[in-house]
Rosetta silent file (secondary structure, phi, psi, omega in degrees, C-alpha in Angstrom):
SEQUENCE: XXXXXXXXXXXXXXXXXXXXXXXXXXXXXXXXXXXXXXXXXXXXXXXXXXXXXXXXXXXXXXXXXXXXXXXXXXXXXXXXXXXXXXXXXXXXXXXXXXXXXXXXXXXXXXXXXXXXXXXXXXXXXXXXXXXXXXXXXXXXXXXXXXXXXXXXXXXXXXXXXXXXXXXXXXXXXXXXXXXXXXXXXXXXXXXXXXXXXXXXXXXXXXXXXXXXXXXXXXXXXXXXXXXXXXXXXXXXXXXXXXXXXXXXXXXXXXXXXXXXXXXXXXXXXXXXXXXXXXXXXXXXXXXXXXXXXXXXXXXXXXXXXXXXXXXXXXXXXXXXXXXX
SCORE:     score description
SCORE:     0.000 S_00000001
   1 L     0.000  136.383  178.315   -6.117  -35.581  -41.020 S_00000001
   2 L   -55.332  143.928  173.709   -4.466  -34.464  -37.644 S_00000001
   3 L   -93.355   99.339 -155.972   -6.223  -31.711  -35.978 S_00000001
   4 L   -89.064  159.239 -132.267   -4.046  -29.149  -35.246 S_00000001
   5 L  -105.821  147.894 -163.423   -3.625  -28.400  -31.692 S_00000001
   6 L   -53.755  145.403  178.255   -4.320  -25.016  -30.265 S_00000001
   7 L   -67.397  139.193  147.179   -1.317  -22.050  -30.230 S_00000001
   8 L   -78.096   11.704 -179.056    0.142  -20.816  -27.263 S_00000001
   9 L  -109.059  -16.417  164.876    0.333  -17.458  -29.187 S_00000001
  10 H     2.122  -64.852 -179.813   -3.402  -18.003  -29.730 S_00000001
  11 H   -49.664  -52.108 -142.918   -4.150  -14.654  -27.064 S_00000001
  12 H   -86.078  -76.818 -138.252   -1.754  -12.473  -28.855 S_00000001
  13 H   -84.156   -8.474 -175.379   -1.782  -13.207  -32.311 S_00000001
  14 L  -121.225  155.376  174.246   -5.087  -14.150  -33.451 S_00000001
  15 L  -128.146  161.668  178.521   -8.659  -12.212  -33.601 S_00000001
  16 L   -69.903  141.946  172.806  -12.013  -12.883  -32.665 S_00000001
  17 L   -56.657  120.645  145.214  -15.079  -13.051  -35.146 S_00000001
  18 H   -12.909  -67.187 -155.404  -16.987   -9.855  -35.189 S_00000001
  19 H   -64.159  -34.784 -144.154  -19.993  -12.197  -34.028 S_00000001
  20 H   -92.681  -41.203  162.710  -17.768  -13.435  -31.267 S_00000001
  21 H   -46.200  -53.601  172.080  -16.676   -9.935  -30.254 S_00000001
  22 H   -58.337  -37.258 -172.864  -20.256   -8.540  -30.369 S_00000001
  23 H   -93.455    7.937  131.806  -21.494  -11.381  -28.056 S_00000001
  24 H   -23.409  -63.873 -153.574  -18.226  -10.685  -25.785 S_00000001
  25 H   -72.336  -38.050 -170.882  -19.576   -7.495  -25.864 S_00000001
  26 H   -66.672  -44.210  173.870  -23.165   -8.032  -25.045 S_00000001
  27 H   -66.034  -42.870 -172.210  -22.135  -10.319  -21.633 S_00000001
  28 H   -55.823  -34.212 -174.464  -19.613   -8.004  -20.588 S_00000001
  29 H   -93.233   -9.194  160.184  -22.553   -5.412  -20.475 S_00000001
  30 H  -113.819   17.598  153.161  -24.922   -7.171  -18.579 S_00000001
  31 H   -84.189  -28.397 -173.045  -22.345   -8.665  -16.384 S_00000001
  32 H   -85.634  -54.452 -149.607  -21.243   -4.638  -15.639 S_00000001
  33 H   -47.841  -65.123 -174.943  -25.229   -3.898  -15.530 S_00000001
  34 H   -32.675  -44.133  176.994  -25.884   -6.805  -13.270 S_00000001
  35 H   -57.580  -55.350 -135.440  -22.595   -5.693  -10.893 S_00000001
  36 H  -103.393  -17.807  176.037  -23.530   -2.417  -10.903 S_00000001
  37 H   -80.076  -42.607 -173.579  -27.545   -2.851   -9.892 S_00000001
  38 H   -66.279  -26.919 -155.068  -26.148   -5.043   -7.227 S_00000001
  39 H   -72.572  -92.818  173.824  -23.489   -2.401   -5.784 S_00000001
  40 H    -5.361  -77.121  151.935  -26.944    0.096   -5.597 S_00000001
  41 H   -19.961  -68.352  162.143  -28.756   -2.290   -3.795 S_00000001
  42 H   -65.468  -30.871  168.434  -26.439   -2.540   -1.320 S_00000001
  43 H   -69.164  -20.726  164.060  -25.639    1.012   -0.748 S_00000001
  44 H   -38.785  -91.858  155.906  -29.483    1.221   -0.740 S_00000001
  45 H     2.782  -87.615  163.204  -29.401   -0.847    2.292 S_00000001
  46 H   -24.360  -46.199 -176.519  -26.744    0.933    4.265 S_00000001
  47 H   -76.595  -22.619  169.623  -28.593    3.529    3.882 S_00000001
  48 H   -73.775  -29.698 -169.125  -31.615    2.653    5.067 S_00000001
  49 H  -100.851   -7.467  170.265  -30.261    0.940    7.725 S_00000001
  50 H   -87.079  -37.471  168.519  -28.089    4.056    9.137 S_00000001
  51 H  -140.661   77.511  159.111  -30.898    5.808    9.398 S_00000001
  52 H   -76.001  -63.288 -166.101  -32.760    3.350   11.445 S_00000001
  53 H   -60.564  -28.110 -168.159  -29.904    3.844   13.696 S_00000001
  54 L  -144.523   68.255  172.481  -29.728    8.006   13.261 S_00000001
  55 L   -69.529   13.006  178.203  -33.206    9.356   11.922 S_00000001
  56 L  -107.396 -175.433  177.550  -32.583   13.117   12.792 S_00000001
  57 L   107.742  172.545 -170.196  -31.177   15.786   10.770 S_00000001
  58 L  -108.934  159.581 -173.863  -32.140   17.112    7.005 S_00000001
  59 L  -112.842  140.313 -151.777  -30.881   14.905    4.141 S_00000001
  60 L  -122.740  125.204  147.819  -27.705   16.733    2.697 S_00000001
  61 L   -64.792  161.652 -163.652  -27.543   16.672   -1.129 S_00000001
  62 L   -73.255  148.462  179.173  -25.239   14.340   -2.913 S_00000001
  63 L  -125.196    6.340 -172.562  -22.037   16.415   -3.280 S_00000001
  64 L   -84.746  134.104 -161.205  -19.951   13.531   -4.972 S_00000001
  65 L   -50.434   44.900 -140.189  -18.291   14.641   -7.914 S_00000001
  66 L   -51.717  -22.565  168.273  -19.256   13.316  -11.081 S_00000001
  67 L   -50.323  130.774  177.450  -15.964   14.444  -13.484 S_00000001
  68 L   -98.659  132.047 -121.338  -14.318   12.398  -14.578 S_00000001
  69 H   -65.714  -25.137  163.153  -10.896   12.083  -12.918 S_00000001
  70 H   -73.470    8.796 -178.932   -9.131   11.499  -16.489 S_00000001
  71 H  -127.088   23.894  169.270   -9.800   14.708  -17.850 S_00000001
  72 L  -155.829  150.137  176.932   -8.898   16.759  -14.724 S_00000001
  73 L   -84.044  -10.449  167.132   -5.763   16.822  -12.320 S_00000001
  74 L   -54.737  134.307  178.250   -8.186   17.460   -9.634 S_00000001
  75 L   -75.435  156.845  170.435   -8.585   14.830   -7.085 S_00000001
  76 L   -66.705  129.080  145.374  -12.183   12.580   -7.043 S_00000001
  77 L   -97.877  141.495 -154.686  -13.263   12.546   -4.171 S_00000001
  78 E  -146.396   79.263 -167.011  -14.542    8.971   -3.022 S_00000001
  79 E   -59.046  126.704  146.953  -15.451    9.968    0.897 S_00000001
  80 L   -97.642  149.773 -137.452  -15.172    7.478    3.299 S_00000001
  81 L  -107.086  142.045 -171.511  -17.860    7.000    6.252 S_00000001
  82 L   -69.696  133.898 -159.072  -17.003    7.655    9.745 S_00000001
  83 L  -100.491  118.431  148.841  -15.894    4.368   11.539 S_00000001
  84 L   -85.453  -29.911 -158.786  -17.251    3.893   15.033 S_00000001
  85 L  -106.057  169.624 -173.075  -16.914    0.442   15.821 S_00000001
  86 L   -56.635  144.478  144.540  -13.511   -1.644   16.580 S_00000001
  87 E  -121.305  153.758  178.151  -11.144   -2.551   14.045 S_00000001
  88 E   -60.720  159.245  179.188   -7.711   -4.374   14.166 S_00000001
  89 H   -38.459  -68.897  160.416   -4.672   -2.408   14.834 S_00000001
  90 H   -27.073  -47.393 -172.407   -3.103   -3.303   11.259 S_00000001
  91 H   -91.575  -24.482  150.131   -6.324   -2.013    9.697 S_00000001
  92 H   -77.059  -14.682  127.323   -6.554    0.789   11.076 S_00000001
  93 H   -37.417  -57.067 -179.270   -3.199    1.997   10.030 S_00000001
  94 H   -46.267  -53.794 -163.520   -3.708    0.747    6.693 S_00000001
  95 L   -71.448   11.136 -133.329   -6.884    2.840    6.540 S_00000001
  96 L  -121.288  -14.206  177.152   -4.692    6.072    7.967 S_00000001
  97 L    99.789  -11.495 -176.248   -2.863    5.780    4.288 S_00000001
  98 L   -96.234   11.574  164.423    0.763    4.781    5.800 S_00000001
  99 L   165.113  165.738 -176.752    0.963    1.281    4.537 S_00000001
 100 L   -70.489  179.441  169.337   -0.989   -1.710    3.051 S_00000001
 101 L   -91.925   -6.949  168.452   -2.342   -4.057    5.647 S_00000001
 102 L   -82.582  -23.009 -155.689    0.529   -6.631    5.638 S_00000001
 103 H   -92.220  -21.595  151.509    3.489   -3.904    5.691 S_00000001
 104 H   -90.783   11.653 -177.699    1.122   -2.712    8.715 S_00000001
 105 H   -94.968  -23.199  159.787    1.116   -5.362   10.435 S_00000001
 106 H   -42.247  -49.100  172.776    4.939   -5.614   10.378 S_00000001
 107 L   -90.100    5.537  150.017    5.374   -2.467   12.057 S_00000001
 108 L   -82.457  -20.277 -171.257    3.402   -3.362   14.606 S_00000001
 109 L   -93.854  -18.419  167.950    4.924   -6.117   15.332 S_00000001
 110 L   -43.076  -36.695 -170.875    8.347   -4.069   15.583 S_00000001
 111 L    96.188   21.910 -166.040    7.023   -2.397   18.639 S_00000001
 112 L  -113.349   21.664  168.615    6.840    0.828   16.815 S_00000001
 113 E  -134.764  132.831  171.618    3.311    1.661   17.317 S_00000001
 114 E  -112.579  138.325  171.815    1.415    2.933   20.448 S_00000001
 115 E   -73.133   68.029 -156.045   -2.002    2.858   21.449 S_00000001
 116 L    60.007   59.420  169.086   -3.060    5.913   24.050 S_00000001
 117 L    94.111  -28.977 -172.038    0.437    5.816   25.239 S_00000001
 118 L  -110.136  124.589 -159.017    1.006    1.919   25.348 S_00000001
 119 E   -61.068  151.075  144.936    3.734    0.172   23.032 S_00000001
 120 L  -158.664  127.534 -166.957    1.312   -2.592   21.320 S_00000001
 121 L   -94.515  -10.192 -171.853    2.954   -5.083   18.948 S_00000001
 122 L  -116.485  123.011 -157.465   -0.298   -7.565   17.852 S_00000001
 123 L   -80.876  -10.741 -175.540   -1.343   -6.414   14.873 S_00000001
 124 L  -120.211   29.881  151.241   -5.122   -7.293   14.831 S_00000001
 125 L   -49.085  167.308 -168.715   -5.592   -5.460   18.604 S_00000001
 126 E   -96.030  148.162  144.654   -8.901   -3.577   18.422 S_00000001
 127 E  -120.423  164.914  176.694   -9.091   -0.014   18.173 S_00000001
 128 L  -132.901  167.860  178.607  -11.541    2.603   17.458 S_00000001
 129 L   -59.749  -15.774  177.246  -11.120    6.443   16.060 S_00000001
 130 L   -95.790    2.705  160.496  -11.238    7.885   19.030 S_00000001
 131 L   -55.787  141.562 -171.049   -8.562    5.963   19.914 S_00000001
 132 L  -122.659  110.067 -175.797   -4.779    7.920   20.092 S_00000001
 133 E  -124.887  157.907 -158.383   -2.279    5.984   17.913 S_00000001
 134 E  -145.537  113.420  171.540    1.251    6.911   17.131 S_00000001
 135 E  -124.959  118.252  156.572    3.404    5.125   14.795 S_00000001
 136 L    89.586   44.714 -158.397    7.196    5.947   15.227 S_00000001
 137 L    28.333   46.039  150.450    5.483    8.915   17.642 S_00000001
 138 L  -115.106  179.603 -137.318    3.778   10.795   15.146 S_00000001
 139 E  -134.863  124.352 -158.626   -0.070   10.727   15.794 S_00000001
 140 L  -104.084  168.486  165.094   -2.145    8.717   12.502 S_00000001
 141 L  -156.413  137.081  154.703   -5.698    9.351   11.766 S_00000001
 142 L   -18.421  136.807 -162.872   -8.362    7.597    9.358 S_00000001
 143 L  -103.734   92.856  163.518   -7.752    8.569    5.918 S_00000001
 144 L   -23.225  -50.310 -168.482  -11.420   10.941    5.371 S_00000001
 145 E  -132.207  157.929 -169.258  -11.155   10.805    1.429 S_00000001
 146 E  -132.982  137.194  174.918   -9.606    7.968   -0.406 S_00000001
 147 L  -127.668 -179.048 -159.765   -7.876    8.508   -3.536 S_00000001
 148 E  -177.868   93.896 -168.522   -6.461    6.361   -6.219 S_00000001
 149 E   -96.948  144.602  179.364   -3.797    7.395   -8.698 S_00000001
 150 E  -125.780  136.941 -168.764   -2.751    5.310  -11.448 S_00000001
 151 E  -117.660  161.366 -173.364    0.843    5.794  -13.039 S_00000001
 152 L  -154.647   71.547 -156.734    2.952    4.871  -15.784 S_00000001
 153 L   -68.543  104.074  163.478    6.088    4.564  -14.019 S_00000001
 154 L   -50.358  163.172  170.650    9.892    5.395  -15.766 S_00000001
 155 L   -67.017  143.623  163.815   13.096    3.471  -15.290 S_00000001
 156 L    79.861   -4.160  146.114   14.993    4.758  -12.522 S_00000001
 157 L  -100.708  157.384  173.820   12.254    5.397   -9.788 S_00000001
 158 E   -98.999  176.965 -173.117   12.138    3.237   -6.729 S_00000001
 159 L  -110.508   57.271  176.890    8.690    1.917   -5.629 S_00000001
 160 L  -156.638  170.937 -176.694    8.462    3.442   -1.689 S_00000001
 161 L   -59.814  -61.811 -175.488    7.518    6.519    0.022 S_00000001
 162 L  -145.138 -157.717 -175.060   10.833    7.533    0.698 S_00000001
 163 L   160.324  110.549  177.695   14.670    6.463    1.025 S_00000001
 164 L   -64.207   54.204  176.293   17.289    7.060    2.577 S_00000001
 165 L  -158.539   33.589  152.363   19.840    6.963    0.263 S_00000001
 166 L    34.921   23.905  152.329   17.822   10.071   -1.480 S_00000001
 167 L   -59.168  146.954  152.975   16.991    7.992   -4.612 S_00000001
 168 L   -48.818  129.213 -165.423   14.074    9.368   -6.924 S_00000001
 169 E  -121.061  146.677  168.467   10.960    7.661   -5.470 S_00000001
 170 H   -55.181  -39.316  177.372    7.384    7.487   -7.696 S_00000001
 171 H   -51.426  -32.388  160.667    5.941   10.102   -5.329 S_00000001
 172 H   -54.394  -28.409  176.576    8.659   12.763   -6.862 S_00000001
 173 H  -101.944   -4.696  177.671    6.494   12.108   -9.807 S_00000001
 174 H  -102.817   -4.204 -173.090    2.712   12.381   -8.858 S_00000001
 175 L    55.661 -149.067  145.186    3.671   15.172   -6.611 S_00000001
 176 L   -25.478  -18.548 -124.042    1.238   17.368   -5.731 S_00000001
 177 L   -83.061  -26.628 -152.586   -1.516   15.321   -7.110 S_00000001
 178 L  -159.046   96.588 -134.243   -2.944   14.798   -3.642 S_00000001
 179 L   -77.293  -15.176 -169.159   -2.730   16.546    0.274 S_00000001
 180 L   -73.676  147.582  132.551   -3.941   12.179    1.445 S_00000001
 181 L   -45.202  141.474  146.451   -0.829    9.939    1.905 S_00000001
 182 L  -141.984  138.493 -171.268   -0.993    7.372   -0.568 S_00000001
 183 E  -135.088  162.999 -153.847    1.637    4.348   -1.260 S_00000001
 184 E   -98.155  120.421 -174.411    2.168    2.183   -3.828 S_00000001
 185 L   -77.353  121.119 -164.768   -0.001   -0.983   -4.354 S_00000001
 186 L    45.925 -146.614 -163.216    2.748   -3.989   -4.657 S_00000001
 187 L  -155.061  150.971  155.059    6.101   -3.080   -6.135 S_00000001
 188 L   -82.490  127.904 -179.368    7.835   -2.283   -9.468 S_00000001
 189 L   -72.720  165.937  173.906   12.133   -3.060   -9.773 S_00000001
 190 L   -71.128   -4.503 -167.045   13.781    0.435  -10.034 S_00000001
 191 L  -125.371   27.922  163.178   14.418   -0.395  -13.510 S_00000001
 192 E  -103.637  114.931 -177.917   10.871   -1.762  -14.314 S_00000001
 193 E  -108.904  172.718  174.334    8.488    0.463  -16.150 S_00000001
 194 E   124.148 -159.892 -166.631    4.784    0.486  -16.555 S_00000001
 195 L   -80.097  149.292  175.155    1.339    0.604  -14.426 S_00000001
 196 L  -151.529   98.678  142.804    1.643    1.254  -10.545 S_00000001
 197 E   -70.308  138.518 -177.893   -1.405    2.384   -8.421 S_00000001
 198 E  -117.470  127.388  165.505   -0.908    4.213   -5.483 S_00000001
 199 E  -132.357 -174.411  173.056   -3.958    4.769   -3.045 S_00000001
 200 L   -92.243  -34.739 -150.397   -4.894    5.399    0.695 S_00000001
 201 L   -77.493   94.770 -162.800   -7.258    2.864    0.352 S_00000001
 202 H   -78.645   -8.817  162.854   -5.915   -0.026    2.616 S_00000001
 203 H   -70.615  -58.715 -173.222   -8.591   -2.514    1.850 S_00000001
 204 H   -42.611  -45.865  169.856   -8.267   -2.404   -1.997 S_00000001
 205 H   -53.138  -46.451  161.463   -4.731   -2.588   -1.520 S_00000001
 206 H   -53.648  -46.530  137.928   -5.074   -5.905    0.538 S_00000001
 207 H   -19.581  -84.459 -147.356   -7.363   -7.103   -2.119 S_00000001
 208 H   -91.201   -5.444  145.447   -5.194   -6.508   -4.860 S_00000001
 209 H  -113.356   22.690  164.665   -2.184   -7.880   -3.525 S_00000001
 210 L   -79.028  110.015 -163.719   -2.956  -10.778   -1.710 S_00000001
 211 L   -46.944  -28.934  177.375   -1.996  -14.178   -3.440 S_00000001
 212 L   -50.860  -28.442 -156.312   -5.453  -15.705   -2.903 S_00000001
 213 L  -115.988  140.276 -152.789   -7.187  -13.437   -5.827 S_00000001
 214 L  -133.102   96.196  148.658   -4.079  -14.290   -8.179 S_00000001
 215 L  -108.394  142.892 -148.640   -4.696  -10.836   -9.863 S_00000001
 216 L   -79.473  133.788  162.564   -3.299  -11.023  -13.651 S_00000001
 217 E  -135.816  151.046  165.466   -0.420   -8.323  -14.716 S_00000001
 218 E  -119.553  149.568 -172.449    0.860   -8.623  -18.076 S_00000001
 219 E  -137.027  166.518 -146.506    4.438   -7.563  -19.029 S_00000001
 220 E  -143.684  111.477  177.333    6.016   -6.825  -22.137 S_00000001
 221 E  -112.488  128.211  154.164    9.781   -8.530  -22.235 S_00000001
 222 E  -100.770  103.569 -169.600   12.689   -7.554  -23.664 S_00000001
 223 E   -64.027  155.805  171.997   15.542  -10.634  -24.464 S_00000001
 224 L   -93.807   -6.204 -178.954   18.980   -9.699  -25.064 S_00000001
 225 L  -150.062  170.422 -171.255   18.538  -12.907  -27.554 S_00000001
 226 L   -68.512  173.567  171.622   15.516  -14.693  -29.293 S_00000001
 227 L   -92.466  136.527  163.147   13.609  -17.173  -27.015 S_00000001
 228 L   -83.692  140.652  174.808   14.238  -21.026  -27.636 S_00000001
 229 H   -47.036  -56.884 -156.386   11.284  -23.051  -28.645 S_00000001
 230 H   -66.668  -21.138  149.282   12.697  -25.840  -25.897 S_00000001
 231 H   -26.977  -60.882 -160.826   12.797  -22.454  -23.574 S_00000001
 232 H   -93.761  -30.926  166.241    9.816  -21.140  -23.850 S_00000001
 233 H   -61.656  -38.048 -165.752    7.986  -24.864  -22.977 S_00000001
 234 H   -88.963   -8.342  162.691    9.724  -25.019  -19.905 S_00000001
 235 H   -44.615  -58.635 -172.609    8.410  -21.590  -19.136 S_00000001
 236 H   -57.329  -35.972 -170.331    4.960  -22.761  -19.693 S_00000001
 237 H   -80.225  -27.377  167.298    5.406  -25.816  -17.722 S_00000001
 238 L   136.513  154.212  159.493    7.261  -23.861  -14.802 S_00000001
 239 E  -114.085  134.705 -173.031   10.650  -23.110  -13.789 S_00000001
 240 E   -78.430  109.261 -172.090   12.076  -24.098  -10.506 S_00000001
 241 E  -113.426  172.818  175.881   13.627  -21.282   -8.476 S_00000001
 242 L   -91.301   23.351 -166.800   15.081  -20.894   -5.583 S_00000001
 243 L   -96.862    8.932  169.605   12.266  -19.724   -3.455 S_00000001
 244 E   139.694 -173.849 -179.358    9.734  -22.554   -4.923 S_00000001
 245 E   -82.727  142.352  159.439    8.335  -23.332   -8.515 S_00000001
 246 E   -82.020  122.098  166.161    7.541  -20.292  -10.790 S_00000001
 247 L  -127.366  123.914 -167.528    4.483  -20.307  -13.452 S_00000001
 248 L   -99.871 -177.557  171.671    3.065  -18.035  -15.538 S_00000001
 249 L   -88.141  -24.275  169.015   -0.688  -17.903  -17.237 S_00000001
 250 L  -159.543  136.119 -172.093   -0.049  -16.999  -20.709 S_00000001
 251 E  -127.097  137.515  157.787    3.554  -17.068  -22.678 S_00000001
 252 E  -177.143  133.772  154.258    3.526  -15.758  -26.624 S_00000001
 253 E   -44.656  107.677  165.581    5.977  -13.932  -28.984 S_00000001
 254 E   -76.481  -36.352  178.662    4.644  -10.575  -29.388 S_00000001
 255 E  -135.169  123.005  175.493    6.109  -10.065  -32.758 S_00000001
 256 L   -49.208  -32.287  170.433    6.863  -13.212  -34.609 S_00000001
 257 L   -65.340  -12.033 -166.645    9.480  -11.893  -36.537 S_00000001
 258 E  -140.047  102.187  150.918   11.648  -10.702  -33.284 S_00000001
 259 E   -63.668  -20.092  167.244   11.623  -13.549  -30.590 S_00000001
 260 E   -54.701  -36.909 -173.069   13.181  -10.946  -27.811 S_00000001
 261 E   -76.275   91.375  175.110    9.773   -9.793  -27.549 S_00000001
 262 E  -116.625  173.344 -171.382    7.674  -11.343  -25.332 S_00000001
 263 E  -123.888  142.967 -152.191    4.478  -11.201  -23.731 S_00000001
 264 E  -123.462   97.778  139.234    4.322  -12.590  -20.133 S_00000001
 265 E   -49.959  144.125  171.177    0.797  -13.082  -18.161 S_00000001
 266 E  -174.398  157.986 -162.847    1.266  -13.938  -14.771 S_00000001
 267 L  -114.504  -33.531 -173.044   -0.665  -13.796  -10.953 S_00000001
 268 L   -59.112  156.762 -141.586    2.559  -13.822   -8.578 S_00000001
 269 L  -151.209   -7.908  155.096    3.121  -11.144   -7.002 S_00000001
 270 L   -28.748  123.392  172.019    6.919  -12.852   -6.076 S_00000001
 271 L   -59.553  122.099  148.919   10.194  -10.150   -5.947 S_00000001
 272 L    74.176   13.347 -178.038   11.847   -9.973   -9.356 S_00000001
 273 H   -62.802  -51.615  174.452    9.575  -13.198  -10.325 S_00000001
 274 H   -68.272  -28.085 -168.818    9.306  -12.243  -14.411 S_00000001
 275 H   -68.035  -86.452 -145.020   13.478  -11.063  -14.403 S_00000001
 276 H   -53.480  -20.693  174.633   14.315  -14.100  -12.364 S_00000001
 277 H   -77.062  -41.866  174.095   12.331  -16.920  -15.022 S_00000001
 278 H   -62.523  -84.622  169.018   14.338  -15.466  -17.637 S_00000001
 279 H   -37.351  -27.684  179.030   17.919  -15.565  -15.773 S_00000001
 280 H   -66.286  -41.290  162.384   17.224  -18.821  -14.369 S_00000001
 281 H   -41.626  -32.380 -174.672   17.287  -19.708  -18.208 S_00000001
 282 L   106.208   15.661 -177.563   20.510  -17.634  -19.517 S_00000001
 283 L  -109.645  159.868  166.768   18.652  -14.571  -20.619 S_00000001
 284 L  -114.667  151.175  151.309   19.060  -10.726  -19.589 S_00000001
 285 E   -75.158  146.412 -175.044   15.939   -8.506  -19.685 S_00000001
 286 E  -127.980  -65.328 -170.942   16.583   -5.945  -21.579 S_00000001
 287 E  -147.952  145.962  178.196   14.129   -4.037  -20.942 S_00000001
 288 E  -107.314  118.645  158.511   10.927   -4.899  -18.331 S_00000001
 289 E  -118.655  137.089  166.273    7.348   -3.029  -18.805 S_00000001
 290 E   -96.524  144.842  166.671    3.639   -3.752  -17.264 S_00000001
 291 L   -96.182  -46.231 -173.463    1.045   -3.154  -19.363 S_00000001
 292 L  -110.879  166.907  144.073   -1.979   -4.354  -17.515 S_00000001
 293 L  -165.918  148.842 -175.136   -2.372   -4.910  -14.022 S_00000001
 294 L    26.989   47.064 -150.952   -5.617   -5.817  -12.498 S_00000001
 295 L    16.789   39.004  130.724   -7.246   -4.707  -16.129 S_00000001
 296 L   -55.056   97.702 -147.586   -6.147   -1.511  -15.911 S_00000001
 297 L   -92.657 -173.022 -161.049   -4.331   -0.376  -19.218 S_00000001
 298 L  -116.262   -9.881  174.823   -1.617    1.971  -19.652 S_00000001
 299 L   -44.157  107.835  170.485   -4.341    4.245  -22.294 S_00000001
 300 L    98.902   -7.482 -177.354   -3.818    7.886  -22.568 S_00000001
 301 L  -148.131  118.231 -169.433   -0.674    7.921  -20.056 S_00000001
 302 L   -58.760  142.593  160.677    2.223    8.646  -21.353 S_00000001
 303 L   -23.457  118.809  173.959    5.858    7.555  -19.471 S_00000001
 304 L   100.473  -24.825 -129.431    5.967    9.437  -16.509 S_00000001
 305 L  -126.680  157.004  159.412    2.367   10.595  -16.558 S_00000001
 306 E  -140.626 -165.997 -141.600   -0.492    9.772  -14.260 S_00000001
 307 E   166.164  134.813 -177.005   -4.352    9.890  -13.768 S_00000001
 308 E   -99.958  140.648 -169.948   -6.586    9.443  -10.766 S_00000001
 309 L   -65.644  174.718  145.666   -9.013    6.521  -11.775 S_00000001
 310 L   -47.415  162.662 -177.801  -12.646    6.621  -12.455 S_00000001
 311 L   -67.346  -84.328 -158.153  -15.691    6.263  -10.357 S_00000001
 312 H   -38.902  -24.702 -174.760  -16.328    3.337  -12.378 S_00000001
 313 H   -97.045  -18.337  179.658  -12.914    1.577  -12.143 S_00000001
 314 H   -75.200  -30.696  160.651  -12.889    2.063   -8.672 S_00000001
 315 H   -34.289  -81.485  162.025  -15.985    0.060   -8.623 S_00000001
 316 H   -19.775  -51.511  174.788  -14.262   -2.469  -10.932 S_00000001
 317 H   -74.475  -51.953 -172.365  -11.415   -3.131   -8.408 S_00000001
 318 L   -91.852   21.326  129.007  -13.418   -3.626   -5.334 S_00000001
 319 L  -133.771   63.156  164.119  -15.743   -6.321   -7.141 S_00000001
 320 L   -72.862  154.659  177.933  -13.192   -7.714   -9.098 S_00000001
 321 L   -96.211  161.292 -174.319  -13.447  -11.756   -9.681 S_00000001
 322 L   -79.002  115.683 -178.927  -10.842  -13.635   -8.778 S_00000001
 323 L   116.277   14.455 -162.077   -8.221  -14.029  -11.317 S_00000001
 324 L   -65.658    0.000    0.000   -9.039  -10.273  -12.677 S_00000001
């Protein structure tokens, strides 16, 4: 008798043994323990080794905040350490909260940022904080506390700071939440709902949107018609567009009975990449949502609603594995 050959609906549609869940469960926690001894370790370290470099002064108790940030609109604070030594141009922008590190290297290269007076356009010159930099002549500084909002972003915001054509932007909806800058990690269509983190934090952001660590978002599609079987294979296998080929990581019917519904994994971080595999095809989206992104869920926040992450997720993101 033929063996039959594994689902591609496998992910969605099927569960795990109890036993296979519990020993899921048992790696995941000594993979977190293991993570989480090393991350100690190293701040151990730092610490030891700063003050080689600065033994005077009284040791200051820890003042970092232990609530946790989903059960209060107050922000976490997650302090960052005073920067002495050179950094690129790009990065220090980045860290100042006004843009990721590619979108700062762009305006550098514009000619729109100066360094103590002097236009400089190469994006990894060195600078240091005491350095006096001006982008579009207002005067930037290192971002002190780094924050890190997570969102659950309506139809009908755009995904930027601001815009001049006085569209609703996600920052009309976190508001207040935070006196730091913060921008939006990747990008959302205006008519794409679902998870968005916004931080200060221009390393994480460079991390998490850089093509190398192919980080996973999953989206929840809505067809204006069911998906064809012969359809949904050439999905898997890729569709050719015109900016190169497109492929996702996992394809499956969320509810068997309704083929509009699908569930989309994918690492590209390509404009319009899930709308455009579908249209290349003959389909309209109906309706676009992320659910995941970098295994953050959408739990506990409602359309519209945000939440500044956890200690612990913040962790999570900056020693994520590649492919998180």
């Amino acid at each position: 008798m033929k063996k039959k050959s594994p689902s591609h609906f496998d992910k969605f549609t099927k569960r795990k043994s109890n036993a296979a869940i519990k020993e899921q469960f048992k790696q995941e926690k000594r993979k977190v323990k293991k993570e989480r001894e090393e991350y100690f370790d190293k701040k151990k370290a730092e610490a030891r080794a700063l003050n080689k470099r600065t033994p005077t002064g009284p040791r200051t108790p820890d003042t970092e905040s232990k609530q946790s940030p989903s059960s209060s609109r107050q922000s976490p604070v997650h302090t960052r350490p005073v920067v002495t030594e050179q950094m690129p141009l790009n990065k220090f922008i980045a860290h100042s909260g006004l843009s990721g590190r590619r979108e700062a290297a762009e305006i550098v290269k514009k000619g729109l940022v100066k360094v103590n007076n002097e236009v400089v356009t190469e994006p990894g010159h060195k600078v240091t904080a005491t350095d006096e930099i001006k982008v579009n002549g207002k005067k930037i500084f290192l971002a002190k506390n780094l924050v890190y909002i997570l969102l659950n972003k309506p139809k009908d915001y755009i995904t930027t700071t601001d815009d001049p054509q006085n569209r609703k932007t996600v920052l009309d909806i976190i508001g207040r939440a935070t006196k730091e800058r913060v921008y939006p990690v990747g990008r959302l269509d205006r008519n794409t709902s679902g998870l968005l983190l916004l931080t200060n934090d221009g390393e994480l952001a460079q991390k998490l949107t850089h093509p190398k660590n192919e980080i996973k978002k999953v989206y929840a599609v809505t067809l204006n018609k069911p998906l064809e079987k012969k359809d949904f294979e050439q999905i898997l296998q890729g569709v050719v567009l015109e900016d190169g080929l497109a492929s996702v990581d996992v394809l499956a019917y969320a509810d068997m009975k309704d083929k509009t519904q699908i569930g989309v994994e994918i690492h590209s971080g390509r404009n319009r990449i899930v709308r455009r595999i579908f249209e290349h095809l003959g389909y309209d989206v109906r309706n676009l949502d992320r659910v995941i992104f970098a295994g953050l869920t959408k739990k506990n926040i409602e359309r519209g609603k945000w939440r500044f992450l956890t200690e612990k997720e913040v962790r999570d993101l900056k020693h994520f594995s590649k492919g998180k």
